[in-house]
N, C-alpha and C positions, 0 to 999 in steps of 0.2 A: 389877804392883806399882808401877811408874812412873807410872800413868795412877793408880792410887787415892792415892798421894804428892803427886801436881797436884791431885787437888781435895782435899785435907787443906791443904794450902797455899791454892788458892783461897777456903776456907770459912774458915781463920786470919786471910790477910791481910783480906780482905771484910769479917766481921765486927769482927775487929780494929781496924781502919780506921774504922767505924763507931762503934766502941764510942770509939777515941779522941777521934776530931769529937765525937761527944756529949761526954764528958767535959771537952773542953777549951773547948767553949761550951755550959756549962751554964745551965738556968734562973733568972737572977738577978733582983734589984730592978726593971728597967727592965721585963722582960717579968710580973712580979706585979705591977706597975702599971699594966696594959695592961686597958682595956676588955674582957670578955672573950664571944665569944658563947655564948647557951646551950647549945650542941649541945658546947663543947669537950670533950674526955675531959679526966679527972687525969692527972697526968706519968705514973702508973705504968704507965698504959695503953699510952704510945710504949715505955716499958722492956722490952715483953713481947712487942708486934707487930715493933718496928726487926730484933731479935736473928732474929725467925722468918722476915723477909721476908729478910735478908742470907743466909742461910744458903741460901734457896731462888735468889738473885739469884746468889749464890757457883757455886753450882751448873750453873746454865743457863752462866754464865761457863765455868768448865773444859768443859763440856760441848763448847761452840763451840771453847774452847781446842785441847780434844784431838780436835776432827775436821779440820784442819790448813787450814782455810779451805774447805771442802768444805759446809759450810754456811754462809749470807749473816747477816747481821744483827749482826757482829761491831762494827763502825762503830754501830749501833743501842746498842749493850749497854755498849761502853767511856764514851759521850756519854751515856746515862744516868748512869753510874755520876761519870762526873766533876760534873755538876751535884746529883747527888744528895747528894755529898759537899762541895758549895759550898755550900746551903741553912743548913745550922747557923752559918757563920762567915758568911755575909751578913744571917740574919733576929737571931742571937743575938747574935753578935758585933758587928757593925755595924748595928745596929738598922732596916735597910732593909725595911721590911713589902712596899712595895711591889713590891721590886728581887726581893723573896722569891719573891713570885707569882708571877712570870714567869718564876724559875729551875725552880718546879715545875708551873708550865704547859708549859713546855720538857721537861722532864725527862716528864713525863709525854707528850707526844707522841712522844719518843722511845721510850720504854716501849711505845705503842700501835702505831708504827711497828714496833719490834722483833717486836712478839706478829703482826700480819700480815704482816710479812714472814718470818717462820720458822714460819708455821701448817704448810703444806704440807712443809717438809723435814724441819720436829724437833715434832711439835707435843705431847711432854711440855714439851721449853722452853718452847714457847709459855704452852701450859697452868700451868707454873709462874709464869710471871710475870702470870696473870690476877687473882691477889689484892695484888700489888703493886702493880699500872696500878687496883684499886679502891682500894685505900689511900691512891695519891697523888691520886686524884678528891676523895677526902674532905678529905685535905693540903689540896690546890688550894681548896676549899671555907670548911674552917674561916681561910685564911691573906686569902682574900676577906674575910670576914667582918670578921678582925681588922685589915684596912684600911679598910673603910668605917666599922666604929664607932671606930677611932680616929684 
């Protein structure tokens, strides 16, 4: 019962956490004024992915959590999670397109780091975090974009 109460709390605070960054730097004036490339989705499109990818990130988390450091990539997962949650208050907040890029270029090489380094110990972790290290490719991708044409 302990170990399903830790990730009920991991998948709260995670998404939680999540959900608040987004809400507290939401899409305003500065960023509807922004060049935008063809490929962008609509905002609703992040409202649907963020929530399903946290929940899977949440997961992998307690996962390494409750194996009491007995699996590696722990330093991988926490360094994601901080710069992933620096992204919204440095590109929206602080209108840093650039300084953007490089948090989730980072953030995603931690990700891709995490998924080889815990292939061979845990590799449903791994495997769950392989649609998130593809999400943040396209991040990285569209966040290019919206620095070059702006």
């Amino acid at each position: 019962m302990a170990k399903f109460l830790t990730l009920v709390a991991f998948v709260v605070v995670i998404v939680g956490l999540g959900a608040l960054i987004g809400t507290s730097f939401p899409i305003g004036e500065w960023y509807e004024n922004l060049n935008k490339p063809f490929f962008n989705p609509p905002p609703s499109v992040f409202g649907i992915v963020w929530p399903m990818l946290y929940v899977k990130i949440a997961v992998v988390g307690w996962r390494f959590f409750v194996s009491e450091g007995r699996i590696p990539g722990w330093g991988a997962w926490v360094g994601q999670m901080i710069l992933n949650f620096a992204w919204s208050p440095l590109f929206f907040g602080a209108h840093q397109i650039f300084w953007g890029m490089w948090v989730i270029a980072a953030t995603l090489a931690l990700a891709v780091s995490f998924v080889t380094t815990t292939w061979h110990e845990d590799r449903f972790a791994s495997v769950l975090f392989l649609p998130y290290c593809a999400w943040l490719s396209f991040a990285l991708l569209l966040n290019v974009a919206f620095w070059i044409i702006n």
